[in-house]
N, C-alpha and C positions, 0 to 999 in steps of 0.2 A: 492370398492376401499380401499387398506390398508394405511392405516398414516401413514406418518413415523413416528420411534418412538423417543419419547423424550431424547432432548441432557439435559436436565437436570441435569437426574441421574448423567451423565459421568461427567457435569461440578461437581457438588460440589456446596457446600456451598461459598457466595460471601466473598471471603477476601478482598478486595480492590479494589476501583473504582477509576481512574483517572483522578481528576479535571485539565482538561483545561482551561490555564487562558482566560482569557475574549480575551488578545490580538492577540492573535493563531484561537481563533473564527470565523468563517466564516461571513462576511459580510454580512447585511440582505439584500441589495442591488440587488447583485448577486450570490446568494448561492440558493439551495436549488433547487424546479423547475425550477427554473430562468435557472440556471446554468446545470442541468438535458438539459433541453429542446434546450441550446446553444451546447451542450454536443451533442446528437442526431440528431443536424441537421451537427455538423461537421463531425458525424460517413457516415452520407448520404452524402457528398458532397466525405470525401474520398471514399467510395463506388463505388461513380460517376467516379472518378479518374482511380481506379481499372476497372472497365467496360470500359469506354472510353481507357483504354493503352489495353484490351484483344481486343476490335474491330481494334484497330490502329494495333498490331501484324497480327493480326490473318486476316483480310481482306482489308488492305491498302498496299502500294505499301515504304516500309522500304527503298527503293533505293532515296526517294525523302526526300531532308533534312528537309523539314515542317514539315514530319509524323516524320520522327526521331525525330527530335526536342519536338512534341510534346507529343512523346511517352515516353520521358526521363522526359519530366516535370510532367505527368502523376502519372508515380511509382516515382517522387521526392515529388509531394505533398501529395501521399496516405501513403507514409513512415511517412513523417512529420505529419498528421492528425493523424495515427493509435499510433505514438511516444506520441503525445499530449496525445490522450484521456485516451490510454490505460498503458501508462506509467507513464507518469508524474503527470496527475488528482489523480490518487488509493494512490501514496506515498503523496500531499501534501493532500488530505483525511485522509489518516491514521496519519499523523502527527498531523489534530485537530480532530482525535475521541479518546474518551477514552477508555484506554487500562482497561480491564478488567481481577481479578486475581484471578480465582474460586480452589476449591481445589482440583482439577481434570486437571488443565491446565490456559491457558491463551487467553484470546479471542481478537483477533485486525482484524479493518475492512481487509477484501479482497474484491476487485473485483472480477467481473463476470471471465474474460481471469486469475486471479490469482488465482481461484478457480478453472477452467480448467488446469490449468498447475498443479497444484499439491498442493496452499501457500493455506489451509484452514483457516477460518476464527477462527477457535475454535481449537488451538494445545494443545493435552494431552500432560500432564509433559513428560509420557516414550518417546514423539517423539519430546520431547528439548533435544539437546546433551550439552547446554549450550548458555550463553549469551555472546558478543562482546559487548563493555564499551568502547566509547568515553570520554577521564575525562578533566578536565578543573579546572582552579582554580578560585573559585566562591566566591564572598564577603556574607561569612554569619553573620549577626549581627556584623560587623566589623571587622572579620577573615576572612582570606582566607584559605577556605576548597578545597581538588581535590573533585570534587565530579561527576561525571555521567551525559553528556550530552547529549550524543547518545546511542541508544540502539539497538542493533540488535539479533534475536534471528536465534542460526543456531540449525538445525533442523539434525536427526538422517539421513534424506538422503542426509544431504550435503548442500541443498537450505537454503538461510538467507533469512529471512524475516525484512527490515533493517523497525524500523520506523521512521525515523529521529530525527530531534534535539527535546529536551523535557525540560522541566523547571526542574532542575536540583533537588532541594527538593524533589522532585515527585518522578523522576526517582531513586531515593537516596531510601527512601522507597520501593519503584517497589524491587530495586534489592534484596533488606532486606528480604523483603516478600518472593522473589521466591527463595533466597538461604535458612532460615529458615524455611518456610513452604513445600516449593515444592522440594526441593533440587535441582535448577536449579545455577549453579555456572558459575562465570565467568570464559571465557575460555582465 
């Protein structure tokens, strides 16, 4: 059986790791397995959803307003659960992992279905066309600087990979780094 081979090379040398502040941090509570294992039983329940509306189509009598009825609440809850997991989880995930800035590209979590669709976890520089800058004017040491709130990287086929809102110092930096190192520029 062959390896695959190492993304190493391709990243590069680490220029910048992304501290997250502690308040962005996922709660030890409900995070981690916890949240994993609540995560996989609602992937199962819409599942459940989806299978129960294909037997209501497919072998129930649609003339009767029960099975419509149920058949509608069916694909409204499988929509809503697959929204949740697969949508909304990956972006408030990527908003508290850290963005990583190697010399070969930029690494930020993807999901399993974002990695299916095309939003790799690990973007070489040549397949950034550039970044999108949310700015905001932010009290630094008693100044008010515009400085980089949001960040979104759009990608040479068009798809933005957005990570939402970020502690603005951070991002300040981020951008420093990838227009001087990587020659990634705001667009």
């Amino acid at each position: 059986m062959e390896k695959s081979p190492d993304r190493s090379a391709e990243k590069g040398k680490l220029l910048y790791e992304e501290k997250v502040p502690r308040s962005l941090r996922p709660r030890r509570k409900f995070s981690g397995r916890i949240w994993a294992f609540f995560e996989a039983l609602a992937r199962i329940f819409g599942m459940a959803f989806v299978f129960y509306a294909v037997y209501l189509a497919a072998l129930t009598d649609l003339g009767d307003m029960d099975n419509l009825i149920a058949l509608g609440v069916c694909i409204f809850g499988a929509g809503v659960i697959f929204y949740a997991t697969e949508v909304m989880t990956p972006r408030y995930v990527r908003n508290v992992m850290p963005m990583k800035v190697y010399k070969g590209g930029v690494e930020v979590y993807s999901s399993r279905l974002e990695r299916l669709l095309g939003r790799p976890s690990f973007m070489p520089r040549q397949a950034i066309r550039g970044v999108q800058l949310r700015r905001m004017k932010v009290l630094v040491e008693g100044k008010a600087k515009s400085l980089p709130v949001e960040l979104t990287f759009v990608l040479d086929s068009g798809k933005k990979v957005l990570m939402g809102r970020r502690n603005a110092l951070e991002l300040d930096a981020i951008t420093g780094i990838l227009a001087r190192d990587l020659g990634i520029k705001e667009l």
